[in-house]
N, C-alpha and C positions, 0 to 999 in steps of 0.2 A: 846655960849657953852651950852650943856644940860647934863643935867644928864643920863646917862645909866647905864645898870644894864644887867643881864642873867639870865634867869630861867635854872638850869640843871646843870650838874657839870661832866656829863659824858666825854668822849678823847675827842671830836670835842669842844664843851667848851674851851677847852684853844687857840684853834684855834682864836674862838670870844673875847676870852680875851686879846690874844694880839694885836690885832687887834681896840678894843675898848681905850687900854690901847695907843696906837699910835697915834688915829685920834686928830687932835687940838684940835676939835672942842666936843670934850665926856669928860664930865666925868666921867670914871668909875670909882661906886660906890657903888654897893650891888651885890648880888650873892642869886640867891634863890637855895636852896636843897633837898630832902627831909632825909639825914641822919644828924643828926649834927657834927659827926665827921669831915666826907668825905668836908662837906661844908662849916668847918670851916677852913679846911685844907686849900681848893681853896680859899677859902678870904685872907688867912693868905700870902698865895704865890702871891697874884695880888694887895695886902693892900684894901681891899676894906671890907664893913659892909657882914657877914652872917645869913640870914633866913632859917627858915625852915618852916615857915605860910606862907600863898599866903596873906592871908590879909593884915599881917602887912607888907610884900614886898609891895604891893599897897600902901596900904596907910600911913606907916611910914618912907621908903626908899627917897622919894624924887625921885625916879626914875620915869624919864619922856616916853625914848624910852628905849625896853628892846629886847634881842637877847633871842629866846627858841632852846634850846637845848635838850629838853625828848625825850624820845621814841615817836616817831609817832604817837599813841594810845591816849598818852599822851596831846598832845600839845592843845587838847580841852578844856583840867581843868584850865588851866591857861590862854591861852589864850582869850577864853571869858570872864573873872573879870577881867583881865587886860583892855582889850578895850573898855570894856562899861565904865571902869572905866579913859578913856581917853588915855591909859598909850600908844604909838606905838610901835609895834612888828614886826620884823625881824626874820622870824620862820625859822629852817631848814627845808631841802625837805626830805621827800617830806610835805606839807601844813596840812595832815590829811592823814586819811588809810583811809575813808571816805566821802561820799560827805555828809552827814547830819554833820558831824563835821566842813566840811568845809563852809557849809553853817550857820550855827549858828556861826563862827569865823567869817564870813564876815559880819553877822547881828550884832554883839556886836561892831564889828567895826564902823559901818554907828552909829547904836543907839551912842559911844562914841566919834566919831569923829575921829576916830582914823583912822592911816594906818596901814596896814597890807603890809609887803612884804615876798619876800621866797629868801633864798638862794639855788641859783643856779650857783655859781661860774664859770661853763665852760663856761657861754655867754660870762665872757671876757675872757678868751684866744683868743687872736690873729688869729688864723687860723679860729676859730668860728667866729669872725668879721668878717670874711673877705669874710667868705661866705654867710653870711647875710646881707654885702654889694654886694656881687655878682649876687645875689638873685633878692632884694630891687631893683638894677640898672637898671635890665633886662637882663645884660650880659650871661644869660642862657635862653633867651626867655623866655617864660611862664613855671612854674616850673609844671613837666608833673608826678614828679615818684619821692618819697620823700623813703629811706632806713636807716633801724637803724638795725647794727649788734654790739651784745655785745655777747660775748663771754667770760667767766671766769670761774673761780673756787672759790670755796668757802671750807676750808674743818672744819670739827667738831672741831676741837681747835676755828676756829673762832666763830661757836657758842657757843662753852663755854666759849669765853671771856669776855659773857656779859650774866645777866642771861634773856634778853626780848628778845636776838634774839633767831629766827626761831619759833617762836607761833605765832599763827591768836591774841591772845590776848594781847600780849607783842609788837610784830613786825608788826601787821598787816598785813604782806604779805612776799613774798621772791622778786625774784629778780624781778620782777616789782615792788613793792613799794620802796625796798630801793638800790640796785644796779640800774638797769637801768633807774630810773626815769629822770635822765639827760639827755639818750638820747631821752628819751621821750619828752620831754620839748622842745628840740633842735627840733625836728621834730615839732612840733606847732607851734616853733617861726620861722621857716622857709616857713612852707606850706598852716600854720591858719587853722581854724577849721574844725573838722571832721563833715562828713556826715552820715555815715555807718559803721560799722565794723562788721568783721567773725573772732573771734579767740578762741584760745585753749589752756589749760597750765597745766602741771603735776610735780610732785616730781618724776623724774628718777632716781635717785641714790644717793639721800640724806636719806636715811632711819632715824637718829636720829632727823630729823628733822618734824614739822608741814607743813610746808609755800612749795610753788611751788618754783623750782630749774629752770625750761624752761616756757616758752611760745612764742607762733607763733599768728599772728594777718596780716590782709588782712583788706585794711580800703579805702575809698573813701572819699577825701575832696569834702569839699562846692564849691569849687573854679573847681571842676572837674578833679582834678589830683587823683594818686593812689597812695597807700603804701603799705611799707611791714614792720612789725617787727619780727627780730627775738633774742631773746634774752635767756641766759643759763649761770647757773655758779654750767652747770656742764662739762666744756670743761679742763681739763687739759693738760700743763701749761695755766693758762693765761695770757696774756689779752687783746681781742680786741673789741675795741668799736669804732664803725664807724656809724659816721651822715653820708647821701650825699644824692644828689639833682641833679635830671636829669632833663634839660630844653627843651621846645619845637625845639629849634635850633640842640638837638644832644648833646650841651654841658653836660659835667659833673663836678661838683665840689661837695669836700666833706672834710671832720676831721674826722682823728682819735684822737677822744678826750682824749683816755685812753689807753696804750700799757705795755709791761713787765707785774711786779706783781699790786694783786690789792691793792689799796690805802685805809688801814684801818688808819682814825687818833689816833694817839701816837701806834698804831703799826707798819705799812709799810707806807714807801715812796712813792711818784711819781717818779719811777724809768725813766720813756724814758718822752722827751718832747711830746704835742701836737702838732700836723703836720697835713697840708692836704696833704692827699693822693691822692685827683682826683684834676687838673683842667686844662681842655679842654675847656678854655674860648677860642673862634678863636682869635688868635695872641696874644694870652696872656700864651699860652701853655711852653713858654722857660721861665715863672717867679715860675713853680713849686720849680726848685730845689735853686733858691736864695729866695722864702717863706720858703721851709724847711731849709737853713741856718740860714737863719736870727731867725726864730724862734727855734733852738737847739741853738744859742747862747746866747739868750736871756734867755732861760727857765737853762742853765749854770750856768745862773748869779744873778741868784733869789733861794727864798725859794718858788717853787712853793705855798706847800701846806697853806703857811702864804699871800703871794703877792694876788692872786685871790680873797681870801674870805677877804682881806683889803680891795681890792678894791668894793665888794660888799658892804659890812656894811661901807667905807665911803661914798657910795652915797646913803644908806639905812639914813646917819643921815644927809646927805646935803638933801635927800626928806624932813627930816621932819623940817628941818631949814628955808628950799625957800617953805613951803607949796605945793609942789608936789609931784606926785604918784612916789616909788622908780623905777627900772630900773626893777624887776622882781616884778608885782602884786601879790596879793592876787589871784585878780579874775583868772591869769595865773595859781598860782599854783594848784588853782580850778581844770583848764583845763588839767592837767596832772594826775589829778584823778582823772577827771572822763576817760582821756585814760585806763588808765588802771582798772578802774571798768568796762567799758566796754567790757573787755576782758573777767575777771571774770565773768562776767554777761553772754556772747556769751556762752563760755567753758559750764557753767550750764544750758543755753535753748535748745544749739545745735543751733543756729540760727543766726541771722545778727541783732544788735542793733542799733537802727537809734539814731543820736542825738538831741537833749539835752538828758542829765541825769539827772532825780530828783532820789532824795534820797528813798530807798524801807522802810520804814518804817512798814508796815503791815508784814517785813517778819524776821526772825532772824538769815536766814543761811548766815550773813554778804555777801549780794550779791553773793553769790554763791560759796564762799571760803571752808564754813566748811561743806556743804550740799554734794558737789562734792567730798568731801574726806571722810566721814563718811560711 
């Protein structure tokens, strides 16, 4: 058993808490905050010690692996004291709004020893396995043509439900940093690293808002396949968000990860189950609609939004019990920031960005966020 703990007290927090508060193998035991009310409250409801120092959560808590829950922007501050400080971290997605954040979390980690992982819950839904088995196997030949469409809404109550959404300072981004970073992620773990990218992204009809509402992106992996991202939450109703994966053979297989309304935790449900939508495996074509049975029965019988992110953070503390890297890296959630800094980066040159991404330091229009809107 180990000691655990959370940095954050915001809706998703109790997600992590009941979840920490389940596993055998945790003991949940401190809660960092930054109000003292608000985080005394969350101790008081899960019995666990409340902080409002990061230091003394360090170094007087006992907490050994801890789950973060801040704002995006945020998860730098703590994260690096934590990990040089040894402590292991299980950060929500996305990883950083930055890749110099993410890189300095990855360095305090090595310096500490520590693991760093992210939550990205959708890799276990079921229809997601299944096409990352399909994938992996080769039952789609060589994967030729990798597609992410998310499609949503987002409307102004949701920004005011919280005071850091929709700023470049608070939120880091719009619906690429924090709605579609899943599917972004999903398209990495399916197609592996980018080569290239041509993309573009604007605020259309969010006006009280900072942060881009659409973007479009054209990308070439290493591996010689192509892609396409299209992603908006400015499509009313919502909600569709579709991975899929076209193989050399013609096959198609794909998930729709996310359907109905959008999923704000302690505010909206996962109203429809996750389903693939495509698969044209040859002679595997007649197990679409017993996939899609089997998994609306399933997802029936579960709390989704509690079941997924359990099964993330127990094998976030089985990594740091058996000494191995968890099930979603650091260095992955890396890779999904620098996806979509790339895009921001493109939108601001006009141009095509080759990969790797280093961190722009010498500039301060945050990669091309607040330069392209000013």
């Amino acid at each position: 058993m180990i000691n655990t703990g959370i940095i954050g007290t915001g809706k998703v927090a109790h997600l992590h808490a009941a979840a920490l508060a389940k596993n055998p193998n945790s003991n949940f035991t401190a809660v960092l905050g930054r109000t003292p009310e608000r985080t005394q409250a969350f101790a008081d409801q899960y019995g666990v010690k409340a902080y409002t120092d990061l230091e003394a959560y360090i170094a007087d808590s006992g907490v050994q692996a801890s789950t973060i829950c801040t704002p995006h922007p945020a998860h730098v501050d703590s994260a690096v004291a934590a990990a040089e400080a040894g402590m292991h971290l299980c950060i929500e997605k996305p990883l950083a709004s930055s890749l110099e954040h993410c890189d300095a979390m990855l360095a305090a980690a090595e310096k500490g020893n520590a693991k760093i992982g992210m939550v990205c819950q959708r890799r276990y839904y079921e229809p997601v396995v299944r096409v990352k088995e399909a994938v992996e196997s080769g039952k789609v030949g060589k994967p030729i043509l990798g597609m992410v469409t998310m499609l949503g809404w987002r409307d102004q109550d949701y920004y005011d439900s919280d005071p850091w959404r929709g700023s470049w300072s608070e939120e880091g981004g719009g619906v690429l940093v924090n709605q579609a970073v899943h599917q972004l992620d999903l398209l990495l773990y399916y197609m592996g690293e980018v080569d290239e990218l041509v993309g573009m992204w604007d605020n259309l009809n969010h006006p009280g808002i900072e942060v881009e509402d659409t973007a479009v992106a054209s990308l070439r992996f290493k591996n010689g396949a192509m892609g396409h991202i299209l992603v908006s939450n400015s499509f009313n109703p919502a909600l569709f968000g579709k991975v899929s994966v076209l193989g050399s053979t013609g096959a198609k297989v794909g998930v729709q990860t996310d359907g109905g309304q959008m999923f704000i935790p302690g505010m909206a449900a996962i109203t429809e189950p996750p389903l693939n939508d495509y698969w044209t495996v040859p002679g595997e074509e007649h197990l679409l609609e017993q996939f899609r049975a089997e998994d609306t029965e399933r997802f029936e019988s579960i709390n989704p939004e509690e079941h997924y992110h359990q099964l993330q953070i127990d094998d976030f503390i089985e990594a740091v019990i058996e000494d191995r890297e968890p099930s979603t890296t650091g260095l992955e959630g890396r890779n999904a920031v620098e996806l979509f800094t790339a895009i921001y980066r493109s939108g601001r040159d006009g141009k095509a960005i080759k990969f790797p991404l280093q961190p722009e330091t010498d500039r301060d229009d945050f990669d091309g966020r607040i330069k392209a809107k000013s």
